[in-house]
N, C-alpha and C positions, 0 to 999 in steps of 0.2 A: 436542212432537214427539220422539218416543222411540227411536230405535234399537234393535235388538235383532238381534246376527248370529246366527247358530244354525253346527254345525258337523254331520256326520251320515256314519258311517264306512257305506257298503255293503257287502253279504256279501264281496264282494273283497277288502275290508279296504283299500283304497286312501281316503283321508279326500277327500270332496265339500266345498265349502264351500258352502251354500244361500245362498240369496240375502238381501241384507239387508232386515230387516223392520220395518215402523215403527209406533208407536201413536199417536193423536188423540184429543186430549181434547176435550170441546164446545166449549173456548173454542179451541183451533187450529183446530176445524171452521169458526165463524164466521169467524176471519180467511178458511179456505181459501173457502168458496161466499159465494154473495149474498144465499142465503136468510136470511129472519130470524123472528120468532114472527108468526103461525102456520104456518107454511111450512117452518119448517125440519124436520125428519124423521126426524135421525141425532142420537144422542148420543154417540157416543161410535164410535171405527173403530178396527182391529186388526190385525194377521197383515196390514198393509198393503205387497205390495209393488209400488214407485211403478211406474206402467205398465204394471202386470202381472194385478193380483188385491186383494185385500182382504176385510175379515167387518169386521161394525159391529153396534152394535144401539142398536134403538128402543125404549124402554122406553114402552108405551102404559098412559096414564092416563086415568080419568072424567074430568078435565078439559080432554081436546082438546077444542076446538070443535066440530068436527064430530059429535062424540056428540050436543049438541042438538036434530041434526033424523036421526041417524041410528043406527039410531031411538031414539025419547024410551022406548019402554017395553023394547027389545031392545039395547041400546048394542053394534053392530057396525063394526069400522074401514072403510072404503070401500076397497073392492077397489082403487081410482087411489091412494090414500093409503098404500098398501102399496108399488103400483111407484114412487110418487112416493122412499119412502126408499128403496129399493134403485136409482132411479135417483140421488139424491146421494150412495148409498157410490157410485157410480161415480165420479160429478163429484170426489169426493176422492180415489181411487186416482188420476186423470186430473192433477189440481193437485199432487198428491204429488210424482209425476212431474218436474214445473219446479222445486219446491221442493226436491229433494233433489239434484236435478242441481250440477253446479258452474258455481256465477255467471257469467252471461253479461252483455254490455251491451244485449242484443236481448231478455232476459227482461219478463216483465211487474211494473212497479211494486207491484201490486194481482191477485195470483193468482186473487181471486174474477173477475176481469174476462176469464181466460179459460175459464172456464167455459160449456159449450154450451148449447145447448137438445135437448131429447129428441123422436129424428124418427121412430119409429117403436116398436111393442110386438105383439110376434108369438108365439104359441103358449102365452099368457101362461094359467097353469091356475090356478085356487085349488079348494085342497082342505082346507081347515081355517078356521073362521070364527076371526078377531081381536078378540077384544075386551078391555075394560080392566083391568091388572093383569098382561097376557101381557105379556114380553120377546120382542122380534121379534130375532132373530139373520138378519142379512143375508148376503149374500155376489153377486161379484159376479168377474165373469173377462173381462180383455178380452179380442176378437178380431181380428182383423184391419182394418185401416185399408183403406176404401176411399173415396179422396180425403182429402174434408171430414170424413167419418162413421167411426164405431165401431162394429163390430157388438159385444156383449156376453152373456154368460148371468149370468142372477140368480137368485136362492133368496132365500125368507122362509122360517124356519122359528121354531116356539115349541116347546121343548125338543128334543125330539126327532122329533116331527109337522110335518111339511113345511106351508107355508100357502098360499105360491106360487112357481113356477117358469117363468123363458118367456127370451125373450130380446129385447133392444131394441137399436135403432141411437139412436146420437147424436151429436148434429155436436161435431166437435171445437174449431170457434170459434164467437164470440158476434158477432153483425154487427148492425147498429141500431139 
C-alpha cells in the first residue's frame, strides 16, 4: 500500500493540497477482497483515493477460464466479467477506506470481511469487444450512501476506446 500525496497550485496561485492517493498491488488486493482464482478480476489498483474513487487494471489473458466456452473459436471476455472487475475496484476503494483510516477498536480484524455484495447494474453500455492480450483500465467513483447501499459510476476502457460504462449499487456490508 503506497502513498502518494500530490500538491497542485490553481490559476490563483494559492497551493491546494489534493487528496491523498494510494497504490495496490495484487497481493494487498488479495488481503483487501475475498475473491481468489478464478474470481478475482483486478491486478493491480491506482490513483486510489479511499472512499472516494480509484483506476485499477485487468490484464486479460487466453488463459482465463472463461475463454473455454466463450467462445472456443472467437475468445471474447463476458460482458459480467467486465462489471465483475470494476465492481472489485470498487470493493477496494471501499476497504481502502477502513484501512487507511486511523485504528479504531470497532475496525474489522479481516478487511475482506467487510466487503459487500453487488445489488444492482443500471445503464450498463458495452461498446468495444474484450478480448485476450487487451489491458482493461478500470475506474470507478463513489456516490452517495443510501443506507446500506452505494450508488457508483464505473468505466472499462482498453487504451483509449471505451469498453464499458454504467453505474451500480452495492451494499456496503456482508450479512450471512
Amino acid at each position: 500500500m503506497t502513498p502518494a500525496a500530490t500538491v497542485a497550485a490553481p490559476a490563483g496561485g494559492a497551493v491546494r493540497e489534493k487528496p491523498k492517493t494510494f497504490a495496490y498491488s495484487s497481493d494487498d488486493i488479495k488481503r483487501m477482497l475475498p475473491h481468489r482464482w478464478p474470481m478475482l478480476m483486478i491486478d493491480r489498483a491506482y490513483d486510489v483515493v479511499p472512499g472516494v474513487s480509484g483506476r485499477g487494471v485487468k490484464s486479460v489473458s487466453v488463459n482465463e477460464p472463461f475463454f473455454a466456452g466463450h467462445y472456443p473459436d472467437h475468445s471474447i471476455m463476458p460482458g459480467v466479467m467486465i462489471v465483475e472487475a470494476m465492481a472489485q475496484l470498487v470493493a477496494v476503494v471501499y476497504v481502502a477506506e477502513l484501512l487507511e483510516a486511523p485504528p479504531t477498536q470497532d475496525g474489522p480484524a479481516d478487511p475482506s470481511s467487510s466487503v459487500g455484495y453487488l445489488g444492482s447494474i443500471s445503464s450498463m453500455k458495452f461498446s468495444r469487444l474484450v478480448v485476450p492480450g487487451d489491458q482493461l483500465t478500470l475506474e470507478a467513483k463513489l456516490g452517495q450512501r443510501l443506507g446500506g447501499l452505494r450508488s457508483v459510476s464505473v468505466r472499462a476502457s482498453v487504451g483509449t476506446e471505451l469498453a464499458a460504462a454504467g453505474s451500480l449499487i452495492v451494499t456496503t456490508e456482508r450479512k450471512g
